[in-house]
Backbone as a printed PyTorch tensor [residue, N CA C, xyz], in Angstrom:
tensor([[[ 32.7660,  12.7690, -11.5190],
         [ 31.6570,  12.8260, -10.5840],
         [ 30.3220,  12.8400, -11.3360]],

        [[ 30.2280,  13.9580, -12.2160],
         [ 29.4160,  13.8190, -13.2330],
         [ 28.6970,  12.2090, -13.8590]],

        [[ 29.7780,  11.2970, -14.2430],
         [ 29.5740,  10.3780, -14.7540],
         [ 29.0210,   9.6420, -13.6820]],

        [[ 29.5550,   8.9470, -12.6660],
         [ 29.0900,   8.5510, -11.7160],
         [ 27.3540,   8.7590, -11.0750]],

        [[ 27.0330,  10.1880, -11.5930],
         [ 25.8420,  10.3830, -11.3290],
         [ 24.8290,   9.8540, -12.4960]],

        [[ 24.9970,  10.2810, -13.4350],
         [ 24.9920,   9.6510, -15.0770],
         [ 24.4210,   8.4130, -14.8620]],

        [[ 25.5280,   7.2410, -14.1050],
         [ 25.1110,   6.3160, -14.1670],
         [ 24.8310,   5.3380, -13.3710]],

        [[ 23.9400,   6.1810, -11.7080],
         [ 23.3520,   6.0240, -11.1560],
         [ 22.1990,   6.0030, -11.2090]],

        [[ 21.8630,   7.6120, -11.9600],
         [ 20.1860,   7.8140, -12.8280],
         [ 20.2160,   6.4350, -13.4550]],

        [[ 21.1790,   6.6650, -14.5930],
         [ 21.0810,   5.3180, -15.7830],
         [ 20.4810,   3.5700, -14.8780]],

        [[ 21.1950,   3.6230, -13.9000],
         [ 20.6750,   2.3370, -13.0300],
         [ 19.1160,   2.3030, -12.5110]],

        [[ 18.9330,   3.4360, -11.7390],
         [ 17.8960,   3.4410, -11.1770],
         [ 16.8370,   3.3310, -12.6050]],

        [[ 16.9290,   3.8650, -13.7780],
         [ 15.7040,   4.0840, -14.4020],
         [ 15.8670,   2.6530, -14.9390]],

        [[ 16.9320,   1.9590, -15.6600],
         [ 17.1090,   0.0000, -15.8120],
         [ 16.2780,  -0.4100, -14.9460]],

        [[ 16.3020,  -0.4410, -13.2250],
         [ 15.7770,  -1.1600, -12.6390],
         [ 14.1040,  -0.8300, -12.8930]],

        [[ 13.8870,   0.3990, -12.8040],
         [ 12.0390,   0.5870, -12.9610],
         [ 11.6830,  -0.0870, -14.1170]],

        [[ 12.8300,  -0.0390, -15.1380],
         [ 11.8970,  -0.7400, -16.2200],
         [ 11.8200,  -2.5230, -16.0910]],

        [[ 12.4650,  -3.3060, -15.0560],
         [ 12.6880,  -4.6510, -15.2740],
         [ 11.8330,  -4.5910, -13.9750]],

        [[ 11.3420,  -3.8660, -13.4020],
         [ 10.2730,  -4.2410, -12.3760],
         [  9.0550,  -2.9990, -12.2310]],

        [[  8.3380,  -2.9300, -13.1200],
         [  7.6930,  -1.8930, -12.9700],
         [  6.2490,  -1.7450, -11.9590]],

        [[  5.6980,  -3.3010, -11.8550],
         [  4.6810,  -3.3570, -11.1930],
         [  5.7390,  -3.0790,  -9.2840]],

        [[  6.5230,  -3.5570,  -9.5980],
         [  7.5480,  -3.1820,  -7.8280],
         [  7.6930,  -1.6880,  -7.5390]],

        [[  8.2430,  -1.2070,  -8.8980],
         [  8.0350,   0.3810,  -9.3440],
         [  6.6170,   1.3190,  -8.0750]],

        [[  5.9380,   0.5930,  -9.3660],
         [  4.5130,   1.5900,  -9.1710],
         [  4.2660,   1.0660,  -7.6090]],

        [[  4.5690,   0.2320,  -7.0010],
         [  3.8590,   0.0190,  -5.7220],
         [  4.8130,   1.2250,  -4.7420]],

        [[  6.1940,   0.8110,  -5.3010],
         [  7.1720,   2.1380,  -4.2960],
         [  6.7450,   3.3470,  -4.5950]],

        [[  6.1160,   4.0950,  -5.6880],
         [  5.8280,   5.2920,  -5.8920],
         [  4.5300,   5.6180,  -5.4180]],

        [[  3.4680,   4.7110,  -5.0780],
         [  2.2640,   4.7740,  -4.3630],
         [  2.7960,   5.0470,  -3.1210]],

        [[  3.4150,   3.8300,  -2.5230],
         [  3.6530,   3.7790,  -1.1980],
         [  4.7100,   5.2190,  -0.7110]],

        [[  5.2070,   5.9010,  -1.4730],
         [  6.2430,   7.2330,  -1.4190],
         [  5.3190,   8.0570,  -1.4470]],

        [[  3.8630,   8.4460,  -2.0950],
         [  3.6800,   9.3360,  -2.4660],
         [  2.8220,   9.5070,  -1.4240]],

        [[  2.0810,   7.9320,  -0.6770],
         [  1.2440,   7.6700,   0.4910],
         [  1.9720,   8.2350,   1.2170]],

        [[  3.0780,   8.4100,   1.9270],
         [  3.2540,   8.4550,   3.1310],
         [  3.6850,  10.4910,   2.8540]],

        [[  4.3940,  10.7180,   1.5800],
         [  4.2160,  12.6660,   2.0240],
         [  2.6920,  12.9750,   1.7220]],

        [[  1.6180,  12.0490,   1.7520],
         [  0.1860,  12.6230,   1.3720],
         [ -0.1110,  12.3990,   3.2170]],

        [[  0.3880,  11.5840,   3.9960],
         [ -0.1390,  11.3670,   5.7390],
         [  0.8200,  12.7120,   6.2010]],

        [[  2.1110,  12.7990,   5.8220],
         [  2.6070,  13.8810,   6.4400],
         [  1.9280,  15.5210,   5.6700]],

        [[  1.7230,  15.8910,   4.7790],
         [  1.3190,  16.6680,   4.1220],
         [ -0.2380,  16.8900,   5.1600]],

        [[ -0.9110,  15.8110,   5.2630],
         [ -2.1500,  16.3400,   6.2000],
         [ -2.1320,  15.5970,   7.5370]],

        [[ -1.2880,  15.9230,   7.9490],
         [ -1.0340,  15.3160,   9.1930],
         [ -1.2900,  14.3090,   9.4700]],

        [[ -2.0760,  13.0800,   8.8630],
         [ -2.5670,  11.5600,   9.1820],
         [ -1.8800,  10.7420,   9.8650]],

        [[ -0.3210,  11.3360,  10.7800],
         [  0.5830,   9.8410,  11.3390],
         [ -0.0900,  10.2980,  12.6860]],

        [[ -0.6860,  11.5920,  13.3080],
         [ -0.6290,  11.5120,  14.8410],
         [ -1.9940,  10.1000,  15.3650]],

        [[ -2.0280,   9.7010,  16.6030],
         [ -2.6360,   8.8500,  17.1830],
         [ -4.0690,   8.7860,  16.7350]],

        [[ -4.8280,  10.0330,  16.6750],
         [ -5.9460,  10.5540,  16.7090],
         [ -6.4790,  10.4900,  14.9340]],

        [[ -5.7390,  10.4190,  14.3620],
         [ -6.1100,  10.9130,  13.0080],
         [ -5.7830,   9.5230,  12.4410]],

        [[ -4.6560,   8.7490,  12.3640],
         [ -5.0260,   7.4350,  12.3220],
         [ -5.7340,   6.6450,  12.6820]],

        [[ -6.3340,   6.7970,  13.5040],
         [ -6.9900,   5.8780,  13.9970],
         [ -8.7110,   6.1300,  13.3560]],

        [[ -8.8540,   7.6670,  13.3960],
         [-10.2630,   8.2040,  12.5280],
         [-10.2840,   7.6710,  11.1180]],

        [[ -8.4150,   7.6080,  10.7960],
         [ -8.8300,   6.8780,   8.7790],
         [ -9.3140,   5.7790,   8.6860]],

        [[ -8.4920,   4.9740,   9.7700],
         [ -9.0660,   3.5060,  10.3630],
         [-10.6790,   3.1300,  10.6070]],

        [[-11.0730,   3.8230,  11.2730],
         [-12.6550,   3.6700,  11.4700],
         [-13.6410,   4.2790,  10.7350]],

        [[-13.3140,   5.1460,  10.0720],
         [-13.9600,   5.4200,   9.0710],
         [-13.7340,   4.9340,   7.7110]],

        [[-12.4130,   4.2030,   7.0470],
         [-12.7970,   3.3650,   5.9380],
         [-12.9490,   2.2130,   6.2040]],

        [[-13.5240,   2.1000,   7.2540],
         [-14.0230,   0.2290,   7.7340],
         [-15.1140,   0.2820,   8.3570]],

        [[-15.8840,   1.6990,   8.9150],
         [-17.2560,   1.5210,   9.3470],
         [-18.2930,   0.5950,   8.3720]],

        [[-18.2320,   0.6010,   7.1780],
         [-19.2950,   0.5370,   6.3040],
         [-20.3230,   1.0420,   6.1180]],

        [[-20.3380,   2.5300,   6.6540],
         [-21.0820,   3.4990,   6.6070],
         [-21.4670,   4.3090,   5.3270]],

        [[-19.8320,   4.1920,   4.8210],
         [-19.7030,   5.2170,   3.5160],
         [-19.4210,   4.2910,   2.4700]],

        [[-19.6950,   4.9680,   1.2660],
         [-19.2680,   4.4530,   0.0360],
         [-17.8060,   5.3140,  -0.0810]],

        [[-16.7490,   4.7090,  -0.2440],
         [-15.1570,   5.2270,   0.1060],
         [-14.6700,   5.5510,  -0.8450]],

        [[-15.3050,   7.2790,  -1.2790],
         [-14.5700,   7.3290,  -3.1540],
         [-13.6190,   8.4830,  -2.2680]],

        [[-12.9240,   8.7980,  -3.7560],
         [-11.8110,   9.7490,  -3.7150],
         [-12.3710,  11.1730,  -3.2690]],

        [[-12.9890,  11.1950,  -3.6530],
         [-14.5560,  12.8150,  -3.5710],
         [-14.0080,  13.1630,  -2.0910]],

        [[-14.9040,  11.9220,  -1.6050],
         [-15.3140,  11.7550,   0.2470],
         [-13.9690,  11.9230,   0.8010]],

        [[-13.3640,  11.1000,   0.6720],
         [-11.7600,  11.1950,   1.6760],
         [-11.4620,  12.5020,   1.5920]],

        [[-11.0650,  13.2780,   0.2000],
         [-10.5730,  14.1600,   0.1010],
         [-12.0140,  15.2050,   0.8350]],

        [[-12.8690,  15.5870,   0.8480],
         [-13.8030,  16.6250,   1.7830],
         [-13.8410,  15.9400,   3.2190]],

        [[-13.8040,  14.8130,   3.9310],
         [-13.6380,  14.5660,   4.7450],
         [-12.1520,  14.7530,   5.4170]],

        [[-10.9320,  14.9890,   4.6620],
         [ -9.7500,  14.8680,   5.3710],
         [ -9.2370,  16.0430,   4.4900]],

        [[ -9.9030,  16.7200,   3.7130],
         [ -9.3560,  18.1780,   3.5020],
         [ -8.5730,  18.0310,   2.7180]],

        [[ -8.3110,  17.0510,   1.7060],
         [ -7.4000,  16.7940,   0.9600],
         [ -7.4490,  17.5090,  -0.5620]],

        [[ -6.8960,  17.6410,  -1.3090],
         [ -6.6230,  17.3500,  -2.4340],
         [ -7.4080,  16.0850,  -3.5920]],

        [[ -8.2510,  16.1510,  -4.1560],
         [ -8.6410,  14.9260,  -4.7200],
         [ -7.6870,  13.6080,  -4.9890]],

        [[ -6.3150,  14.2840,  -5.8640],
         [ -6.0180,  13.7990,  -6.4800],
         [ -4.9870,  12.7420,  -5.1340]],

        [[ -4.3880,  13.9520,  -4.2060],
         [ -3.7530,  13.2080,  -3.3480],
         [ -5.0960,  12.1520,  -2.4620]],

        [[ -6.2630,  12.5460,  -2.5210],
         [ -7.4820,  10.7300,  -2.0920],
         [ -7.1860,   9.9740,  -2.9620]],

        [[ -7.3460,  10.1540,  -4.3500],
         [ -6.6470,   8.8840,  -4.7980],
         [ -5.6990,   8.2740,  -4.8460]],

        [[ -4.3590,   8.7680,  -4.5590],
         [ -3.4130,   8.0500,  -4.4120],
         [ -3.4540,   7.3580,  -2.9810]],

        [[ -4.1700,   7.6650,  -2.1470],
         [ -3.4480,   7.6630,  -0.4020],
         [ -4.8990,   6.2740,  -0.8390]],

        [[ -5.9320,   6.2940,  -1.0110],
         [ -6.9150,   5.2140,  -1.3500],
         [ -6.6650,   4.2600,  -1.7470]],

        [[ -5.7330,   4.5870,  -3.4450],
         [ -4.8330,   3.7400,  -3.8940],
         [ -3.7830,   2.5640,  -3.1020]],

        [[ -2.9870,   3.1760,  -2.2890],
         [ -2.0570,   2.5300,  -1.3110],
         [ -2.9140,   1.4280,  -0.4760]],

        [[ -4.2050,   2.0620,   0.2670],
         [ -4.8570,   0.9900,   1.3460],
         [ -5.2320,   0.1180,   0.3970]],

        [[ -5.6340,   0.3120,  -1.0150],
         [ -6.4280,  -0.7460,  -1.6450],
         [ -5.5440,  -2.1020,  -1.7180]],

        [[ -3.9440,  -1.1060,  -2.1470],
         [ -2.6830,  -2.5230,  -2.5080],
         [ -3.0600,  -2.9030,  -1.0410]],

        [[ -2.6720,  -2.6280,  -0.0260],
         [ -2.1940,  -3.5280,   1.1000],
         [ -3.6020,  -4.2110,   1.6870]],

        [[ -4.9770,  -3.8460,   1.4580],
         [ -6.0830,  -4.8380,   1.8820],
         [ -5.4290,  -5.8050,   0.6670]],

        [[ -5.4810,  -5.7350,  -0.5430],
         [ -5.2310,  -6.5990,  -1.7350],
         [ -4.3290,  -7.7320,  -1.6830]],

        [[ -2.7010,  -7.0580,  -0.6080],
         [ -1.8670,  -7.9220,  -0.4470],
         [ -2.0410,  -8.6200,   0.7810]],

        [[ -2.9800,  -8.3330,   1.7180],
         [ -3.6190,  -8.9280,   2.9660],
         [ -4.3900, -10.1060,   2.5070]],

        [[ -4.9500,  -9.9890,   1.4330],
         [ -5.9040, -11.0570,   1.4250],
         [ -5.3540, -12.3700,   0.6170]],

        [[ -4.3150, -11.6200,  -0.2700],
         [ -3.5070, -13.0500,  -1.0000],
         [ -2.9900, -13.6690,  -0.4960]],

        [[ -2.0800, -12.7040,   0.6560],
         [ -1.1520, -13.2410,   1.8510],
         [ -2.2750, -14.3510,   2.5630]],

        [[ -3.1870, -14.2300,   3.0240],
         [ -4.1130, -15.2640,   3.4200],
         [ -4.3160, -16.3620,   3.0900]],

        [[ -4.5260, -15.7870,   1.3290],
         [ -4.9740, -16.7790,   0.8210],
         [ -3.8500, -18.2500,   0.0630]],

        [[ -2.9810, -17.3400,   0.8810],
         [ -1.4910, -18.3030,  -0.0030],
         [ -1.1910, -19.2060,   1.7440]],

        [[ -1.3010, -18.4490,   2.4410],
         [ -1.0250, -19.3460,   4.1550],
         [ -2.0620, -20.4520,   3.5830]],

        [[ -3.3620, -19.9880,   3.7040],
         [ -4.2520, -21.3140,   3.6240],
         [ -3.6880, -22.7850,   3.1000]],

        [[ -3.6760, -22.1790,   1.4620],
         [ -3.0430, -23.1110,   0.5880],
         [ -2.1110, -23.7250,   0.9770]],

        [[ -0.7410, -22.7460,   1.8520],
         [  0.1910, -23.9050,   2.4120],
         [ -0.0270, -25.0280,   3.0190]],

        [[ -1.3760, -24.3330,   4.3430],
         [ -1.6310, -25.3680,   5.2260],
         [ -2.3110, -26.3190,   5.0250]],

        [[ -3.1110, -26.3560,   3.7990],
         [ -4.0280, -27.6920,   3.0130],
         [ -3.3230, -28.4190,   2.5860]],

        [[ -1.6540, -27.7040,   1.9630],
         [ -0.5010, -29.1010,   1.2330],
         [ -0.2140, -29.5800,   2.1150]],

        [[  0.0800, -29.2420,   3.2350],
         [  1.0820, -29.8860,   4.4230],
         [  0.6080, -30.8470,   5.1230]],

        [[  1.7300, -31.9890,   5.0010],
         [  1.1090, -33.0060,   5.3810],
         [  0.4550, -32.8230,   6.7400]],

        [[ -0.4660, -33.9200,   7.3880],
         [ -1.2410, -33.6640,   8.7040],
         [ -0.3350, -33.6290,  10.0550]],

        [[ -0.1660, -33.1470,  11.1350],
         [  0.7640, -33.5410,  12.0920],
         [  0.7460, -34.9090,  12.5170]],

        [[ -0.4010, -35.6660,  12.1970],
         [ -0.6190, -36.5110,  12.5970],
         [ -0.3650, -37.6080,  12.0900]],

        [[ -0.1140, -37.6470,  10.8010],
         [  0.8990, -38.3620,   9.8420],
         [  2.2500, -38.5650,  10.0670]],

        [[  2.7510, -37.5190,  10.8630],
         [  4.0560, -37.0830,  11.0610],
         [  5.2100, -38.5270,  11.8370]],

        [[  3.5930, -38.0590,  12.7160],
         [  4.2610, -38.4640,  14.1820],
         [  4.2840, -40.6440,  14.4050]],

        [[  3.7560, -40.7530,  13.1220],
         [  4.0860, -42.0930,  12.5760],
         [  4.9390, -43.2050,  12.4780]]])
């Protein structure tokens, strides 16, 4: 049984090292979501305040602010900051890779030829 566990650890730590940037995004995204439960951020009301307040463009959105505005922990603003930054980041590549598809593809109007 022992062994079996052995070399489950042994697997899991192989895989972090042959994907580490996949790694670090699961350990953001793990550490994001006990930093929303830790300060309550999943109910209706409080999501929706993180929402409008890091998109007003009111504030300059450092780790400082989140954390005195949402009572946090500094260190847990930077990580939970961290997380929105990947997914605006992967929002916009994701965009920017649709585009690109739709500029290769031939015209419909070619198609129908």
């Amino acid at each position: 049984k022992q062994a079996n566990v052995e070399r489950s650890t042994k697997q899991e730590e192989e895989d972090k090292a042959d994907d580490p940037v996949g790694m670090a995004m699961t350990n953001v995204k793990e550490r994001f979501d006990e930093i929303c439960d830790k300060y309550d951020l999943r109910d209706g009301d409080a999501a929706g305040e993180v929402a409008d307040w890091l998109t007003s463009g009111e504030w300059e959105v450092t780790a400082k602010r989140v954390a005195q505005r949402f009572k946090m922990e500094e260190e847990d603003a930077q990580v939970f900051l961290a997380w929105i930054a990947q997914g605006l980041d992967f929002k916009v590549r994701n965009a920017e890779a649709q585009a690109e598809a739709a500029a290769m593809a031939p015209s419909p109007s070619l198609l129908d030829s």
